[in-house]
C-alpha positions in Angstrom: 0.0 0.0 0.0 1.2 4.0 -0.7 2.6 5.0 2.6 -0.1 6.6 4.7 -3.3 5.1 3.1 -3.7 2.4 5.5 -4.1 5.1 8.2 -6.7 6.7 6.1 -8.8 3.8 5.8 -8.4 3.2 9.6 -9.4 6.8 10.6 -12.2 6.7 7.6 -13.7 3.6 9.2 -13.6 5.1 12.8 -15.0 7.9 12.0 -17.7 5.6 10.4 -17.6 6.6 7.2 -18.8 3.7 5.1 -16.1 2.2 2.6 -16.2 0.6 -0.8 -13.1 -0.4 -3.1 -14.3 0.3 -6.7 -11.1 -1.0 -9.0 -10.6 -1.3 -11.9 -8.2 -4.4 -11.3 -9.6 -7.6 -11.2 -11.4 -8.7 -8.7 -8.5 -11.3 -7.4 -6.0 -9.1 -7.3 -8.5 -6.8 -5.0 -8.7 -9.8 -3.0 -4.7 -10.4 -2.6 -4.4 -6.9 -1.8 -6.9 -7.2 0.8 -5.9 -10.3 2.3 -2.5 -9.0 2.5 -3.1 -6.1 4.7 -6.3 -7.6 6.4 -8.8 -4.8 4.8 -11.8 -6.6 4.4 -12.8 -5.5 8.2 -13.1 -1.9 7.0 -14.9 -2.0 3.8 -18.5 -3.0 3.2 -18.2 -3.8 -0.4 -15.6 -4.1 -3.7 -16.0 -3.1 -7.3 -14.2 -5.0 -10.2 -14.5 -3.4 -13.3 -13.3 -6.4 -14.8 -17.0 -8.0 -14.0 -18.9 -5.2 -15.2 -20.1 -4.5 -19.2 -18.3 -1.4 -19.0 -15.0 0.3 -17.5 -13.7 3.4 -16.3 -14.6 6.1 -17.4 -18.3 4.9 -17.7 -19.9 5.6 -14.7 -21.5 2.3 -13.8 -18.8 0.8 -11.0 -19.3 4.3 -9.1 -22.6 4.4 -9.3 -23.1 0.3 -8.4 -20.5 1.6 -5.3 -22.9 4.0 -4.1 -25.8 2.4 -4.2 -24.1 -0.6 -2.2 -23.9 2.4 1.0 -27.1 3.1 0.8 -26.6 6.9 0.4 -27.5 9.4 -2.7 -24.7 10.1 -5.2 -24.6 13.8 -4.0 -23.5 12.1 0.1 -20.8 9.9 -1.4 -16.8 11.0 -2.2 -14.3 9.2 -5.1 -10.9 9.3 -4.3 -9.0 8.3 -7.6 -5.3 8.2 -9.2 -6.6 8.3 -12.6 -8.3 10.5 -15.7 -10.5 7.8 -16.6 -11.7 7.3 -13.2 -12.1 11.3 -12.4 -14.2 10.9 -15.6 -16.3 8.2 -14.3 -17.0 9.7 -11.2 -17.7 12.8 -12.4 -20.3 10.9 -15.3 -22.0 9.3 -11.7 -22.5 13.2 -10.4 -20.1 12.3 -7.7 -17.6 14.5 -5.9 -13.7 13.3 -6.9 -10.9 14.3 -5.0 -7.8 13.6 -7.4 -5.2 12.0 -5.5 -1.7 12.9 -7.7 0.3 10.1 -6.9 3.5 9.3 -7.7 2.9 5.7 -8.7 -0.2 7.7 -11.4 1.7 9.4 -14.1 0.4 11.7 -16.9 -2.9 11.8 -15.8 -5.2 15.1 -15.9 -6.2 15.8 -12.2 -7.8 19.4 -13.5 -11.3 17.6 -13.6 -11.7 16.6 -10.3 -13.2 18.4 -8.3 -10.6 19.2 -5.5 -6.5 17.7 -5.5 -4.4 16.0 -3.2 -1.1 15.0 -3.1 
């Protein structure tokens, strides 16, 4: 994991904010990520958009992710490393915060909606 996110996740889920993984990696990779650092305890659902008709930057795994917290689209935050996803999330109506990584390269943050670094 990126230095720092794991803390994230653990204050996120404190604070009880509710947390869903919407990747576009397959969904067994999501899985040996998560096994590896024990994440499944703080997220109440997971995305592949390798099982859905569509990828990033269609809409649907953002808007299937939403749905699963049981809040509107205009209640729920996207945090993404990628154009395609700030696309996607932006397509669902969903505020993205752009997370400018250094593992994400040449990727247009400008869309979303606010930046981190």
């Amino acid at each position: 994991l990126i230095d720092g996110v794991l803390d994230i996740i653990k204050e996120y889920h404190a604070n009880e904010l509710k947390l869903v993984l919407a990747s576009s990696a397959s969904m067994q990779t999501i899985h040996n990520i998560f096994d590896r650092f024990d994440l499944n305890q703080y997220f109440m659902a997971k995305f592949s958009g390798a099982d859905l008709a569509q990828s990033k930057p269609h809409p649907e795994i953002f808007e299937k992710a939403a749905f699963a917290t049981g809040y509107e689209r205009s209640q729920c935050m996207v945090i993404e490393d990628s154009t395609n996803g700030i696309k996607a999330a932006n397509a669902a109506g969903i505020f993205c915060v752009g997370y400018d990584s250094v593992h994400s390269k040449n990727q247009d943050y400008s869309i979303a909606d606010h930046v981190i670094s």
